[in-house]
C-alpha positions as CSV (number, residue, x, y, z in Angstrom):
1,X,12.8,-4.3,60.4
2,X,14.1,-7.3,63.0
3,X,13.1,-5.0,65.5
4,X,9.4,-4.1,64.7
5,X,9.2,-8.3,63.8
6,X,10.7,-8.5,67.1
7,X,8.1,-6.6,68.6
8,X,5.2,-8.4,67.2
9,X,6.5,-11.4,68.2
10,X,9.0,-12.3,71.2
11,X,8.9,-8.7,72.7
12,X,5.4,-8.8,72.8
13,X,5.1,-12.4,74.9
14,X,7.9,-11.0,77.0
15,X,5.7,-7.8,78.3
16,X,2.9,-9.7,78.3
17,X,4.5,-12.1,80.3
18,X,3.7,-15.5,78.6
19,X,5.6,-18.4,79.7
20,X,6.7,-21.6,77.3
21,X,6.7,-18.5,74.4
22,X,9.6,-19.2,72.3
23,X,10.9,-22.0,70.1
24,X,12.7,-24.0,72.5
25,X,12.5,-28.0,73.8
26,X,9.5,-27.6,76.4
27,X,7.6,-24.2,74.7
28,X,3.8,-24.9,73.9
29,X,4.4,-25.1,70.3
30,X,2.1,-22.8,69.6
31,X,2.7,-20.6,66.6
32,X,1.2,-18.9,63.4
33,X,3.2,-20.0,59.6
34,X,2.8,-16.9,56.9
35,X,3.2,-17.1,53.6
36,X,6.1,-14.8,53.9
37,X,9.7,-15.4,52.9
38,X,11.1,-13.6,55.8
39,X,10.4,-11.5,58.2
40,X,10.2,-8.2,56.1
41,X,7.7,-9.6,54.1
42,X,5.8,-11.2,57.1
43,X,5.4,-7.5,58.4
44,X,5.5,-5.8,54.9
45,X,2.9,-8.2,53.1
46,X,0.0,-8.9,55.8
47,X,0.2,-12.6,54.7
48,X,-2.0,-15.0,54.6
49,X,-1.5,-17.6,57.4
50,X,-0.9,-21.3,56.0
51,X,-0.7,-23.2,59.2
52,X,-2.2,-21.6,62.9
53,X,-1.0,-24.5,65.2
54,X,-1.4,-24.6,69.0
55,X,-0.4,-27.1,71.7
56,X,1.8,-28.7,68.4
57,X,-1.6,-29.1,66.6
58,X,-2.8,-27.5,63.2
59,X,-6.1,-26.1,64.3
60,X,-6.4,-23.3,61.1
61,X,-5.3,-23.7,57.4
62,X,-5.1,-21.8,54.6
63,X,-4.3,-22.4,51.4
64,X,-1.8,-20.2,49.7
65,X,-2.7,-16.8,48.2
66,X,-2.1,-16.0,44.6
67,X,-3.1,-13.3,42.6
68,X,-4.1,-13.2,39.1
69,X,-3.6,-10.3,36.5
70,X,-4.2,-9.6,32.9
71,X,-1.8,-7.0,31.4
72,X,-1.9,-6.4,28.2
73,X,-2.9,-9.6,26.8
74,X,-1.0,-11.6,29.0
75,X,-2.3,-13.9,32.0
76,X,0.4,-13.7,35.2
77,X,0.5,-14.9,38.6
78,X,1.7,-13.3,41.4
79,X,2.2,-13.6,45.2
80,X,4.1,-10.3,45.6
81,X,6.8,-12.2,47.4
82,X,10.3,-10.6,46.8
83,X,11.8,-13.6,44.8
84,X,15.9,-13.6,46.0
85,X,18.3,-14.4,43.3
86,X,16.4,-12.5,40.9
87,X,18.0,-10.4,38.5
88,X,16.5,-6.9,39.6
């Protein structure tokens, strides 16, 4: 899964060949924040993006995605996130 993320991401400046791409003292700061724990569920979820922010500036927001279900008589919450530490 690193791999395809990889590919979406730094692989994909790299062909494209994009310079100041990276997070690294003197890169453009521009980048994308998902509501994804890691990069699994960035690529597994489609996520909604919180924060686009180019040249270090938020220039799109979202909030946070939340789902609501009824199931049998009960109100939940969810945001499909895989929750670590969770008994399973």
């Amino acid at each position: 899964m690193q791999r395809l993320f990889d590919a979406v991401t730094f692989n994909g400046a790299t062909a494209l060949g994009l310079e100041g791409y990276g997070l690294e003292p003197g890169c453009f700061a521009d980048l994308v924040v998902l509501q994804a724990g890691d990069a699994v569920e960035a690529l597994r979820l489609k996520p909604a993006r919180l924060f686009v922010i180019r040249r270090g500036e938020v220039i799109a927001e979202t909030a946070a995605v939340e789902s609501r279900l009824s199931l049998g008589g009960q109100r939940l919450s969810v945001d499909f996130r895989h929750e670590t530490g969770s008994a399973a």
